[in-house]
C-alpha positions in Angstrom: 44.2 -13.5 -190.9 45.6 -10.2 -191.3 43.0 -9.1 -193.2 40.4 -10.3 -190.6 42.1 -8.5 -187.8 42.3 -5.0 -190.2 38.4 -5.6 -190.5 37.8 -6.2 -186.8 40.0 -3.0 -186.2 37.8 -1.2 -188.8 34.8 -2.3 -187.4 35.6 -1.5 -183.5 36.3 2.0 -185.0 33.5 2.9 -187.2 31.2 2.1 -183.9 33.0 4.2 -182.1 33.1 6.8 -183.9 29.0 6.3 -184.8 28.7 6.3 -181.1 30.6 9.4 -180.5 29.4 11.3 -183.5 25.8 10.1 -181.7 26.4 11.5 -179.0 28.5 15.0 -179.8 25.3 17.3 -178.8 24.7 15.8 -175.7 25.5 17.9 -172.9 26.3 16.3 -169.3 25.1 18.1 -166.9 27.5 18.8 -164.1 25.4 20.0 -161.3 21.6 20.8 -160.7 21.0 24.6 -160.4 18.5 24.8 -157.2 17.0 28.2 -157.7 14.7 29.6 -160.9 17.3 32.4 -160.8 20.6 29.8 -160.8 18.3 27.8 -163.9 17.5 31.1 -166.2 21.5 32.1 -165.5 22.8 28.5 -166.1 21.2 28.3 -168.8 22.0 31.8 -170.6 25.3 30.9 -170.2 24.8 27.4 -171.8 23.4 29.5 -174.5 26.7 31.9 -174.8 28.4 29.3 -175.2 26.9 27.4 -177.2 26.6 30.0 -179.9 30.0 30.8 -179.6 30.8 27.2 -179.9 28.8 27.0 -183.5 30.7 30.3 -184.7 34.3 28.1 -184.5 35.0 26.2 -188.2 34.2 22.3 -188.2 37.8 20.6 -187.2 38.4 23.3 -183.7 34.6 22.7 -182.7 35.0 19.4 -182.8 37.6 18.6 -181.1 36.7 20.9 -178.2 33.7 19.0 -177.8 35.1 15.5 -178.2 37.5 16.6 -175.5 35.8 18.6 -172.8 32.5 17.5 -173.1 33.0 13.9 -173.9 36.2 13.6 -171.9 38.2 12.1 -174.2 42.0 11.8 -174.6 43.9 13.5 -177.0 44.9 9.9 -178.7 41.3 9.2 -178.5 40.6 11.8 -180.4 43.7 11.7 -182.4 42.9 8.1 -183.4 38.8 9.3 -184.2 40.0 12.1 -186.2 42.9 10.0 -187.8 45.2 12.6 -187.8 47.9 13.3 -185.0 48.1 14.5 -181.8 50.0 17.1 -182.5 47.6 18.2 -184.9 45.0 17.9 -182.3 46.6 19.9 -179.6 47.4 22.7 -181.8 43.4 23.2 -182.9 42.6 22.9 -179.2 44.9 25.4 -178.2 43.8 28.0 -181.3 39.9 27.1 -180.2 40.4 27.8 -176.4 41.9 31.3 -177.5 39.6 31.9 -179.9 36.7 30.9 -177.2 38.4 32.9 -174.7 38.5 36.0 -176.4 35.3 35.8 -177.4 33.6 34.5 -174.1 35.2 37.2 -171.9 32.4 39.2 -171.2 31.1 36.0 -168.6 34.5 36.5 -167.2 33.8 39.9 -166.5 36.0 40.9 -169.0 
């Protein structure tokens, strides 16, 4: 019975993670630009970020994008990635600096 549980568990998680993985590229738009103008900019920025996203190594890209554009928790992520949350808050923290460095020119930087 165990074993069927650990399978069901195994299973749940696989799908999950298929669904998420799926998904990763998929960006939610949070609000409509109305103008040409407020589309070309919106979507230069997209672009900045975006590449600057890319330049980050596998494991800090990732789980940026898991959490702030799929909004999911750090156990979430924690129990995707199967490592710990600790683990997870430290490559978030390094990628958010690493980001924020190199995105400060849209800050006016």
């Amino acid at each position: 019975m165990n074993q069927s549980r650990s399978h069901l568990r195994k299973h749940k998680f696989l799908e999950r993670l298929k669904t998420t993985v799926t998904n990763i590229f998929q960006l939610e738009e949070s609000h409509k630009p109305t103008s040409p103008e407020d589309v070309f900019i919106q979507g230069e920025k997209e672009a900045v970020i975006w590449a600057e996203l890319n330049k980050l190594d596998e494991r800090h890209r990732t789980v940026v994008i898991l959490r702030y554009f799929h909004d999911l928790s750090i156990s979430e992520i924690a129990e995707i990635l199967a490592i710990n949350e600790g683990t997870i808050h430290s490559r978030l923290h390094t990628a958010r600096e690493r980001l924020r460095k190199s995105l400060g020119s849209l800050r006016g930087e």
